[in-house]
N, C-alpha and C positions, 0 to 999 in steps of 0.2 A: 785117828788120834788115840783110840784105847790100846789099838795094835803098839803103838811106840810106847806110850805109856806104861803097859805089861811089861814092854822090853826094857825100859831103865829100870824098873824095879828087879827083873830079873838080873841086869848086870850088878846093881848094886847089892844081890841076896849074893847073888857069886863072887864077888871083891870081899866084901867085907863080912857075910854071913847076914848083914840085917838088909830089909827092903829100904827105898827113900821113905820117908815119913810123905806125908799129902802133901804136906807144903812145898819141901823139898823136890817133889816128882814135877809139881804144878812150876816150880821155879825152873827146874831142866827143859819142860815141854814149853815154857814160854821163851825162856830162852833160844831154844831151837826153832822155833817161829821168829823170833827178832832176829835174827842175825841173816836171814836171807835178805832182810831189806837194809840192814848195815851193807851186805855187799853189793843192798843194788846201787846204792850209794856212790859205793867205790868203784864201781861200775860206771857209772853213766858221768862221770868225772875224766872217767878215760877216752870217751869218744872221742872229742875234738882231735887230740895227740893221735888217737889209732888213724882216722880216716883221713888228716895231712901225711903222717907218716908212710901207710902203706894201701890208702885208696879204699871207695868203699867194701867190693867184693872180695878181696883178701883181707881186711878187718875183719869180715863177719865168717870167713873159711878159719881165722888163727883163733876167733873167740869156741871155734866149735873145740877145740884142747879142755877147754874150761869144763863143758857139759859132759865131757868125756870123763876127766875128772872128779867133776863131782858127784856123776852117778857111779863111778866106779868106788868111792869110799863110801855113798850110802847103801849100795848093793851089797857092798863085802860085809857091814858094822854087823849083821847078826853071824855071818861066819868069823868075825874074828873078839866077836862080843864088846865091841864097844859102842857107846850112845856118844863118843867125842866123834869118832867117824861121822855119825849121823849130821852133829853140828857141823863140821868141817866141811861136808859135801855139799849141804846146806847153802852156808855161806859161798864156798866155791859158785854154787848153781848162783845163788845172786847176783853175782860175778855179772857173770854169765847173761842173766836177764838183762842186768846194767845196760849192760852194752849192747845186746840186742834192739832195747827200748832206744836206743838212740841210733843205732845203725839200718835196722830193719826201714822205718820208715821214711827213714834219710834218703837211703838207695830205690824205694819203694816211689819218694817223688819224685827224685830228679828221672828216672825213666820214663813216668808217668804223663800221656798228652794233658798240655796243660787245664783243659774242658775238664777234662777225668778225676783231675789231681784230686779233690775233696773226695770224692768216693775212692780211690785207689788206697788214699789216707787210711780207712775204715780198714782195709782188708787185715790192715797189721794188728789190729783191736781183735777184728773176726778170729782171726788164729793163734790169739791169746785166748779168748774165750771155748773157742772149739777146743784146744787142748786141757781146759779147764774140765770140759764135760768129757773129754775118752778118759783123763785122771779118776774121775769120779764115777764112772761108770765101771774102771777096769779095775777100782777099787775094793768092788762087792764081796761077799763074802766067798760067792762063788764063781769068783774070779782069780783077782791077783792080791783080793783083801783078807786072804788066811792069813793064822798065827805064822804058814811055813813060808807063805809065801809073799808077804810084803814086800821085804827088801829088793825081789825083784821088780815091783812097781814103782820103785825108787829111781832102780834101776833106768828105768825106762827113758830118761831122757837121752840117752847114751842113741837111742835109735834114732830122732828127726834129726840130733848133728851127724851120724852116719851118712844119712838118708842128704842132706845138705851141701855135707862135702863131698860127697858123690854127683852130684845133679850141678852145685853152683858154680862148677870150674866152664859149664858148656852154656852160660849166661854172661852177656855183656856184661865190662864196668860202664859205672853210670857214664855218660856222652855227657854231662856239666863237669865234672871231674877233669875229664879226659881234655874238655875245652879250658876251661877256669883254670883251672891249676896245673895241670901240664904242659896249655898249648900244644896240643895234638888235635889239630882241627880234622885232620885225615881219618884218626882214629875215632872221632868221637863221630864223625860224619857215617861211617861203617855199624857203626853201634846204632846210629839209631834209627838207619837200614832196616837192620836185625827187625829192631825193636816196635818201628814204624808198620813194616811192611811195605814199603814204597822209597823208592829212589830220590823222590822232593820232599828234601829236608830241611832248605834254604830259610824255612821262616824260623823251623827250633834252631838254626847255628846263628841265625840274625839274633835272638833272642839271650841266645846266652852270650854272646859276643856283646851286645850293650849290658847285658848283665855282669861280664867283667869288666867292660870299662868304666862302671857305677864303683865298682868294687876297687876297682885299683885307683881312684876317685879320692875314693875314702880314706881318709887313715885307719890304722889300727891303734882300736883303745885299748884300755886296760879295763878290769873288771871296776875298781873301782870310779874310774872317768864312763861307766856306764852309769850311773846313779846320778854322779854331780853334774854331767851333760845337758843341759836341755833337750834337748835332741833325741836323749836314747833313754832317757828314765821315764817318761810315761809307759813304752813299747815294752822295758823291762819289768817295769811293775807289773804290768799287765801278762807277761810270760808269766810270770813267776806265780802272779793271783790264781792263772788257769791251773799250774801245776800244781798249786798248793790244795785247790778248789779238787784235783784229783783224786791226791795223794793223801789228803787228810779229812774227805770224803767217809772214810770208815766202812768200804767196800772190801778191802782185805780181815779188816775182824770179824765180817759178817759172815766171810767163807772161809777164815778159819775155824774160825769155831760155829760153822751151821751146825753141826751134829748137834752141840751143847744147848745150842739154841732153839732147835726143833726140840728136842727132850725135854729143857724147861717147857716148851708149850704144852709137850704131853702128847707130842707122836711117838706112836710105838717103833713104826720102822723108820727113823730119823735118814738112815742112807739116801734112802728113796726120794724123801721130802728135802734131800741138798743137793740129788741126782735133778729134781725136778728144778730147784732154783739156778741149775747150771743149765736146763733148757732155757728158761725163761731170759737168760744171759744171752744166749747165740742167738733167741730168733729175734729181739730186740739190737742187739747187734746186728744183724741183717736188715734192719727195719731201719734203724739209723745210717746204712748203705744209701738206700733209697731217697732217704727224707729230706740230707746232709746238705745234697746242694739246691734244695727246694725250696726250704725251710729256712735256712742259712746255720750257720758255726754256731753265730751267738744266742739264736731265738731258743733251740736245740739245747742248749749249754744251758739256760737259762731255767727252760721247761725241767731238764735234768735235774738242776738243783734243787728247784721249789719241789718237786715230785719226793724226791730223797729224803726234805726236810720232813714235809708229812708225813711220809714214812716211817721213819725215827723215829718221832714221835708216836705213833700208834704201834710200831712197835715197845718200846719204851713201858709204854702203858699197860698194853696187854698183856707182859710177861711178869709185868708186877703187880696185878694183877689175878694170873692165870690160877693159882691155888683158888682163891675167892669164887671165881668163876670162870668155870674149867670149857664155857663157852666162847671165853675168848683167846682159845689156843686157835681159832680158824683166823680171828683177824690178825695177830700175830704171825700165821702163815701167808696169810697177804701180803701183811706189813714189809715183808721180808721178800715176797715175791715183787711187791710192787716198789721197793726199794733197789734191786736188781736191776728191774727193769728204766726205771728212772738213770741210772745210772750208764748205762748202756746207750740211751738215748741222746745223751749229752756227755757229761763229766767225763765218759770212758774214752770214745775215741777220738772226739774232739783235739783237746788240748796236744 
C-alpha cells in the first residue's frame, strides 16, 4: 500500500510539480482498491453467456487474455509512470476474477464424483487463499516489496494464466456440458474415463441424462419471473442471502488494509502480522476441506458468521480503544485472526 501510494504522489510531483494533498492520494488508493470489485461485477455477469457460448474449458483458456492484460498494464505503470495503468490493470484483473469465481468452480463440479463434490467445492476457495499468502509473502521488502521492484509483483499474475494455458488444453471438458448441452454422450462418456479412472461410467451418464431431462422439463424463466415464481424465489433469496452474507462480510477491507490495521494496533512490523493472517486463512481453509461434508454447508456457514460477528466487534473496540490501552493491540490482533479464521470456515468457501 505505501509502495503505490509513494508512487502517485510521485507521478503527481512529475505531472504537475506538486504532490496529491492526503486527501487526494487517499482518494486515488481507494479508488484503485474499488474498481477491482467493479470488474468483478462485470465479471461474474459474463459467465452464464461465456460457458453456453464456448464451454467451460475454453471460457476459462480466453479469460486467461484478461490476466495477461492486466498485469501487463500494472507491471509497465512505473516504467511508463502512470497510476491510470495501475487502475486499469486493476479493474482488468477484476475482469478476470469475475469470471474465474464463476467458471473455476462450475468446471470444478461438474468433474467432481458426486460423494466429493462438497469438498472438491473448497479446493477453489483453497487457491484463492494460497494465492493470497505467495502475494503477501512475495511482497516483503526483501522480495518483490521494494520501491524498484513492485510493479513486478503486480506483474505476477501474468504467470498461473501462463501456467494455465499451458496445462488446461491436456484436461477434459466437463462430461455435463458435453452430455447437457451438446448431446455428445460418446464424448462426454471418454471424459469421464479420463476423469473417473475406470471404464463404468454408466451411473454419472444415468445421472446427468435424467438431469437433462428435469431440465428440458423446465421452462426457461426470466430473471424477473425468478422472484414472482413461487417455485424459485425462496431458492433465489436464499442464493443471493449466501452471496450477500459473503460479499458484504467485510473480509476484503480487512486485507486490504491489514497493514493500516495492524499499525493502528501498534505492531511495528505490520507485514508479518498480514503475512500471519494470510496463514491463518489457508489452514482454516484446509480445515473447512475436512469439516464441510461432516458438519454440513449450513452448520459451517452459520458457525462462520456468529464467529465474524464477535470478531468485528472486538475488533472494533480494541482499536478504538488501543491509544488508551496499548494492551489491547493483542486482542485486536486476534480480533482480526479470529475473524479470518471465522470466515474461512464458512462464509468463504461455502456459498
Amino acid at each position: 500500500e505505501q509502495k503505490l501510494r509513494r508512487f502517485f504522489q510521485n507521478v503527481s510531483t512529475e505531472r504537475s510539480g506538486e504532490p496529491f494533498s492526503t486527501g487526494a492520494n487517499t482518494m486515488v488508493w481507494s479508488f484503485a482498491v474499488a474498481i477491482f470489485s467493479v470488474g468483478g461485477m462485470i465479471g461474474s455477469f459474463c459467465v452464464g453467456f461465456m460457458v453456453n457460448k464456448f464451454g467451460r474449458r475454453k471460457s476459462m483458456l480466453l479469460s486467461n487474455v484478461l490476466a495477461l492484460l492486466g498485469g501487463g498494464f500494472m507491471g509497465l505503470s512505473a516504467l511508463a509512470q502512470s497510476y491510470e495503468m495501475v487502475i486499469i490493470g486493476r479493474f482488468i484483473i477484476g475482469v478476470f476474477c469475475g469470471l474465474c469465481t464463476g467458471l473455476t468452480p462450475m468446471y470444478v463440479g461438474e468433474i467432481s464424483p458426486t460423494a466429493l463434490r462438497g469438498a472438491f467445492g473448497t479446493l477453489h476457495q483453497l487457491g484463492v487463499v494460497i494465492g493470497i499468502l505467495v502475494a503477501q509473502i512475495f511482497g516483503l521488502e526483501s522480495l518483490l516489496g521494494s520501491d524498484t521492484l513492485w510493479p513486478l509483483l503486480l506483474a505476477l499474475t501474468i504467470l498461473p494464466a501462463v501456467m494455465q494455458t499451458i496445462m488446461l488444453p491436456f484436461c477434459p471438458e466437463s462430461p455435463r456440458y458435453l452430455l447437457i448441452s451438446l448431446n455428445q454422450e460418446e464424448e462426454a462418456r471418454k471424459a469421464l474415463v479420463r476423469l473417473r479412472g475406470t471404464e463404468d461410467v454408466n451411473d454419472d451418464i444415468q445421472e446427468m441424462k435424467e438431469e437433462g431431462m428435469k431440465m428440458a422439463i423446465e421452462k426457461k424463466v426470466t430473471i424477473p419471473e425468478l422472484f414472482r415464481s413461487p417455485n424459485y424465489r425462496q431458492p433465489i433469496i436464499i442464493a443471493i442471502i449466501l452471496q450477500l452474507s459473503q460479499q458484504l462480510s467485510g473480509i476484503n477491507a480487512v486485507f486490504y488494509y491489514s497493514t493500516g490495521i495492524f499499525t493502528t494496533a501498534g505492531v511495528t512490523q505490520p507485514i508479518y502480522a498480514t503475512i500471519g493472517a494470510g496463514v491463518v486463512n489457508t489452514v482454516f481453509t484446509i480445515v473447512s476441506l475436512f469439516l464441510v461434508e461432516r458438519a454440513g454447508r449450513r452448520t459451517l456457514h452459520l458457525i462462520g458468521l456468529a464467529g465474524m460477528a464477535v470478531c468485528a466487534l472486538l475488533m472494533t473496540i480494541s482499536l478504538a480503544l488501543v491509544e488508551k490501552n496499548q494492551s489491547l493491540s493483542y486482542l485486536a490482533i486476534v480480533a482480526v485472526f479470529g475473524f479470518v479464521a471465522s470466515f474461512e470456515m464458512g462464509p468463504g468457501p461455502i456459498p
